[in-house]
C-alpha positions in Angstrom: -20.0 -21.9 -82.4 -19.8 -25.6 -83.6 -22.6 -28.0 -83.5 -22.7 -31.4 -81.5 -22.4 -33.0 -84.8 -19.3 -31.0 -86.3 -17.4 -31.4 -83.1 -18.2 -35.2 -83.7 -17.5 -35.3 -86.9 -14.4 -33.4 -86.4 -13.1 -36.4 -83.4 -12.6 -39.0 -86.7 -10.2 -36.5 -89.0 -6.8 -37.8 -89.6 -3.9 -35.4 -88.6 -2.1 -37.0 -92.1 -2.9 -38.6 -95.1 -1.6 -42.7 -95.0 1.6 -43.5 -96.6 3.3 -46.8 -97.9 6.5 -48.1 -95.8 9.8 -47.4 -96.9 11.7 -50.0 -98.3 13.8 -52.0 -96.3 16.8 -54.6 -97.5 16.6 -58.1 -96.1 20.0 -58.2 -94.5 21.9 -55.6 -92.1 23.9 -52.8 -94.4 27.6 -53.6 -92.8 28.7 -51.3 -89.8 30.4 -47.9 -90.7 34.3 -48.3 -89.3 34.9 -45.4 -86.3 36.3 -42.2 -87.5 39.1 -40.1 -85.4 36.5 -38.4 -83.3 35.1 -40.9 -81.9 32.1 -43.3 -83.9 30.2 -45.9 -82.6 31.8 -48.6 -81.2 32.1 -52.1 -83.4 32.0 -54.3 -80.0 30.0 -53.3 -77.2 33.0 -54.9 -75.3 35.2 -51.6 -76.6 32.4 -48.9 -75.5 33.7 -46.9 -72.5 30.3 -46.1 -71.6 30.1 -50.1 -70.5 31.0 -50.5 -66.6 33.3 -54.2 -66.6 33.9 -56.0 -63.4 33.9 -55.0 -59.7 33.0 -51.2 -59.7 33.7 -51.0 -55.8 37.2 -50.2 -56.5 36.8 -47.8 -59.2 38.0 -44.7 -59.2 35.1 -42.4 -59.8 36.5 -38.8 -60.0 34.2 -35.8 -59.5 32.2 -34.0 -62.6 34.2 -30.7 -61.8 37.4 -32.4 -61.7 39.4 -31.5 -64.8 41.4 -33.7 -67.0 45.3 -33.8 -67.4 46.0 -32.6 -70.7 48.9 -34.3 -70.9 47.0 -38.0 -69.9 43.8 -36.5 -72.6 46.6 -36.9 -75.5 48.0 -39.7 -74.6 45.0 -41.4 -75.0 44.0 -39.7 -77.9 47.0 -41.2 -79.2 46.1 -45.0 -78.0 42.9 -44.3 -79.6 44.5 -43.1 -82.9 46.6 -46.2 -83.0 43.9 -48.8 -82.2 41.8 -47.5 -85.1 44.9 -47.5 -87.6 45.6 -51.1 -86.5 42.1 -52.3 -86.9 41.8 -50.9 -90.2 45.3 -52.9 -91.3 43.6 -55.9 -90.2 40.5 -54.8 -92.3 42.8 -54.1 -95.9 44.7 -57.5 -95.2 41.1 -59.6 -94.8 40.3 -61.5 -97.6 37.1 -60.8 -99.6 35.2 -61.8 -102.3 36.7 -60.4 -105.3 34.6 -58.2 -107.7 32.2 -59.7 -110.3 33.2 -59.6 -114.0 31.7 -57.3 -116.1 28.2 -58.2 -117.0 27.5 -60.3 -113.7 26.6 -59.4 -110.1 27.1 -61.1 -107.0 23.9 -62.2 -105.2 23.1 -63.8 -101.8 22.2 -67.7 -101.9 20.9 -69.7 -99.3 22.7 -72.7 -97.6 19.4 -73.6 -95.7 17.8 -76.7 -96.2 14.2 -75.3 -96.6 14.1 -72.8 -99.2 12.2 -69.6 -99.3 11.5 -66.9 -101.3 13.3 -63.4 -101.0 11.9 -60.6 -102.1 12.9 -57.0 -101.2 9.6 -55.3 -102.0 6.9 -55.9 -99.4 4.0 -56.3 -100.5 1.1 -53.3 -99.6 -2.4 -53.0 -99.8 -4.6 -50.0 -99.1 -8.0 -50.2 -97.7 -10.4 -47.6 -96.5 -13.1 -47.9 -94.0 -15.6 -45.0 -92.7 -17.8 -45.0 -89.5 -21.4 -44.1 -89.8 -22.6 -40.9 -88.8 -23.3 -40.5 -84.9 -26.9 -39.9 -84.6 -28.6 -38.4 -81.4 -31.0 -41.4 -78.9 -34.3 -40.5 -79.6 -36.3 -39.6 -75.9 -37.9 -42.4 -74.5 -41.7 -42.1 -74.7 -44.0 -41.9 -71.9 -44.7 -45.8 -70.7 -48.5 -46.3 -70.7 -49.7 -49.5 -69.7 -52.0 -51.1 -71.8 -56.0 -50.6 -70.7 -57.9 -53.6 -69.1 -61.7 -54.1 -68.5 -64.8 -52.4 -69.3 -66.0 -48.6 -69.1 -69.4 -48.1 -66.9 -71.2 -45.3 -65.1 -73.9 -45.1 -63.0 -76.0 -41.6 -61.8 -76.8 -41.5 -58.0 -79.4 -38.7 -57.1 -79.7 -36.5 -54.4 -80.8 -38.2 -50.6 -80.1 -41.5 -52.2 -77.0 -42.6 -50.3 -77.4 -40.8 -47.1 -80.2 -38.4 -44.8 -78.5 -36.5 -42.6 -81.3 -36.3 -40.1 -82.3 -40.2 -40.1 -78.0 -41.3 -40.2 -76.6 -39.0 -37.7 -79.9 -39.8 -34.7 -77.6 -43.3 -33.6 -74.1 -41.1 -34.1 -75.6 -38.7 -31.7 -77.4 -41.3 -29.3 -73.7 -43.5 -29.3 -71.9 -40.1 -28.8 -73.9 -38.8 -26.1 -74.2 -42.2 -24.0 -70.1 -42.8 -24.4 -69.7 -39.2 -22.7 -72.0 -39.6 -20.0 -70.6 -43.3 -19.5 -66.4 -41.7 -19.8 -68.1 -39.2 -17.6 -69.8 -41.8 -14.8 -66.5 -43.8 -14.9 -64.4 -41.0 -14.7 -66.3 -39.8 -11.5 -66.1 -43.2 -10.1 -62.6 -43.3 -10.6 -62.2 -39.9 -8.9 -64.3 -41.4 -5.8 -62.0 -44.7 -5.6 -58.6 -42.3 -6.0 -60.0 -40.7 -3.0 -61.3 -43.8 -0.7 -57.7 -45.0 -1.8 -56.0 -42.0 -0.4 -58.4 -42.0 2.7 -57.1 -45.6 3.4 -53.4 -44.6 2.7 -53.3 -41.9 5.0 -55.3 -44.1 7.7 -52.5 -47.1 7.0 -49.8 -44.6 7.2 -51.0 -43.0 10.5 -51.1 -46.8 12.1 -47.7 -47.7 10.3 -46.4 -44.0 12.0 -47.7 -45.3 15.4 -46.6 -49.0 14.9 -43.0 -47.6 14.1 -42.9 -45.1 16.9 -44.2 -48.5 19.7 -41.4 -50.0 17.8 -39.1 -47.4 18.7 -40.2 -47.5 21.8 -39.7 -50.9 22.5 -36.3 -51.5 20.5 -35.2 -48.2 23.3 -36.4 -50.2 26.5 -35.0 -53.1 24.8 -31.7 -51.5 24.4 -31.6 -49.7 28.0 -31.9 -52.9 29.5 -29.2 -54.7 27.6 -27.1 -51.7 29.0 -28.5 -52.2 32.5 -27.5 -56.3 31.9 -24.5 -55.5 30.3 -23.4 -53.2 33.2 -24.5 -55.0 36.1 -23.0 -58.0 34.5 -19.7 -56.1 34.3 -19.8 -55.0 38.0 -20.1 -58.2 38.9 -17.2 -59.5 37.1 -15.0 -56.4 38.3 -16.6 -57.7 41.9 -15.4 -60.7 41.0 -11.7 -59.9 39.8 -11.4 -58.0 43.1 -12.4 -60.8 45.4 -10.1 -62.8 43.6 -7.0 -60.2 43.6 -7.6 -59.8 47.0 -7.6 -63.8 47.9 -4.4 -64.0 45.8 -2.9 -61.1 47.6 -3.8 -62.4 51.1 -2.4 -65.7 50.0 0.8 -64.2 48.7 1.3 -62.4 51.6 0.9 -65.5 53.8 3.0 -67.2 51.8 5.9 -64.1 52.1 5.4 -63.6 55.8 6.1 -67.8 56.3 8.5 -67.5 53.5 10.4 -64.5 55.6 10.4 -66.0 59.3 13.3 -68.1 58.1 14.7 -66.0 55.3 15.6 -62.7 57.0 18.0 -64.4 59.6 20.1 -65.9 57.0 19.4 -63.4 54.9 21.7 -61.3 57.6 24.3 -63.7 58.4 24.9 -64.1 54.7 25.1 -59.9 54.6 27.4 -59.9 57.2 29.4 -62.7 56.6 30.4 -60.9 53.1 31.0 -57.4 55.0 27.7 -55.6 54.2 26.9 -55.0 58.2 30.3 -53.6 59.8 31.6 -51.2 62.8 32.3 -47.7 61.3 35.3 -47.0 63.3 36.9 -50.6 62.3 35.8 -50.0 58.4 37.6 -47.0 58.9 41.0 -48.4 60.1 41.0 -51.0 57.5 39.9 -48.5 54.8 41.8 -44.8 56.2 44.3 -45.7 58.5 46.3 -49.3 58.0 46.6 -48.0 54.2 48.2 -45.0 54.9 50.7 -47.0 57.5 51.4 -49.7 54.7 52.2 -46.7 52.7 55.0 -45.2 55.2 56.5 -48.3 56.1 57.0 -49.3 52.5 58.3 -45.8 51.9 60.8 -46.4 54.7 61.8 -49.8 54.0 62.6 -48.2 50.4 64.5 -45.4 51.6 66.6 -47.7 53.8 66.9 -50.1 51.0 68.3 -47.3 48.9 70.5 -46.1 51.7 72.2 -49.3 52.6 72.9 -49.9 48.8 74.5 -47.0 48.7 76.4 -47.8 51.8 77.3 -51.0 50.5 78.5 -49.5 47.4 80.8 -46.9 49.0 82.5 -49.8 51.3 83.0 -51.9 47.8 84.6 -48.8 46.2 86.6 -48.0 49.5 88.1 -51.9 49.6 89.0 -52.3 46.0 90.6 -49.0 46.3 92.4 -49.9 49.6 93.6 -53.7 48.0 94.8 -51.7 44.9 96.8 -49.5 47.2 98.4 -52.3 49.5 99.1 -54.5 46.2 100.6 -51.3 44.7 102.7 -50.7 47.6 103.7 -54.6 47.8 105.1 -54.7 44.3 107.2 -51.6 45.0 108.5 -52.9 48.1 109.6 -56.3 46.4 111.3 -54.8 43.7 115.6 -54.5 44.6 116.6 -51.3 44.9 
């Protein structure tokens, strides 16, 4: 089992020794031209990868859908073609031609502040190492600081305190406060009970004050039920008497009202047929009817006749005149 301190110890290891950087040119190395299948693109612009305008519209087909392989070479082909003319353009570029023998081309500056190029970087190593962890020691035990002087002092026995002498007024103060609680206590018992003697006496008078009350509030209300009654007799008395002077007064007035009413009361009736003879309502109603009836049967009946009569002499001329103007022409014709 490791200790606190190798587990600590072990927290600061390194998983690898420190190493210098590699070295790195100045400038970009030129970018490698695409091979047939398929480099990195020159021009981001050429990278199918990069979406370019409205994607909306786009056809998107489905990740199972499967490619024509007719369409795949064709634009295998294009692709083919594309790299072959970019590498034509490439050969017919011009370039710096090749240094002599003995010489080397190197990079200037055309900057108007020069600076100094260097390809090695330059490095440094430097080492640094943590002190060991150490434990916090316990914090001791906080004791304040002592203040004043030391003294003593020896107190013999009966010195402070007899028993017999101290506890005489204890006794005498405790004996006259119970037989004081005690006297007050009994006194209070005796006033409870004159307070409940006078109680019940005030609650017997208030029970006999309450019942004369009673009393008097039921005479009270029998005789405003006497009043009240007697007063309405009086004014159903009252409404009588009057009822009965209006009544005799209507009926006055009626009886002087009818001695001239009931005899024109009757002519009017008769005059518009209400009173009439029985045997004359029945003529007029029965019998004249029943004659109006025959005769105007009759009359009809001879009316009918008599056109018919009239109509048979009208034939029985015409057919006559035809006859005597018949035999006319033939007896005026020569013969």
């Amino acid at each position: 089992m490791q200790t606190k301190k190798e587990v600590r110890d072990s927290t600061y290891t390194f998983a690898s020794r420190p190493r210098a950087l590699q070295n790195r040119s100045k400038y970009r190395e030129p970018a490698a031209e695409p091979n047939d299948d398929g480099g990195i693109p020159v021009n981001i612009m050429y990278d199918r990868r990069v979406v370019r305008g409205n994607t909306y519209a786009q056809n998107i087909l489905p990740l199972t859908a499967q490619t024509d392989p007719v369409e795949l070479q064709k634009q295998q082909e294009a692709r083919r073609k594309a790299i072959a003319r970019r590498r034509a353009k490439a050969q017919f570029r011009s370039r710096t031609p090749e240094a002599v023998e003995g010489r080397q081309h190197m990079d200037v500056q055309t900057e108007l502040y020069l600076e100094e190029l260097s390809d090695r970087v330059e490095e440094s190593n430097v080492e640094c190492q943590t002190d060991a962890f150490l434990d916090k020691p316990p914090s001791p035990l906080f004791i304040p600081a002592k203040t004043g002087r030391d003294v003593a002092t020896q107190i013999e026995e009966g010195e402070l305190f007899d028993f017999d002498l101290e506890v005489r007024p204890l006794l005498e103060t405790l004996v006259g406060k119970t037989v004081e609680q005690s006297l007050l206590e009994v006194m209070e018992e005796e006033e409870l009970a004159s307070l409940r003697k006078q109680q019940r006496a005030y609650e017997e008078l208030h029970a006999l004050e309450l019942v004369e009350v009673q009393r008097l509030e039921e005479r009270e209300r029998r005789h405003r039920q006497e009043k009240e009654r007697r007063l309405r007799q009086q004014r159903e008395v009252l409404q009588k008497e009057r009822e009965t002077v209006e009544k005799m007064a209507a009926r006055a007035f009626a009886q002087q009202y009818l001695v001239d009413l009931l005899p024109s009361v009757y002519t009017t009736l008769r005059d518009h047929g209400y009173f009439y003879d029985p045997v004359e309502r029945d003529v007029e109603t029965g019998f004249l009817p029943w004659v109006m009836t025959q005769v105007t049967g009759n009359l009809e009946k001879r009316g009918v006749a008599r056109a018919v009569m009239d109509m048979l002499i009208r034939h029985v001329t015409q057919r006559k005149s035809q006859f005597y103007q018949q035999m006319a022409a033939e007896s005026s014709e020569p013969s």
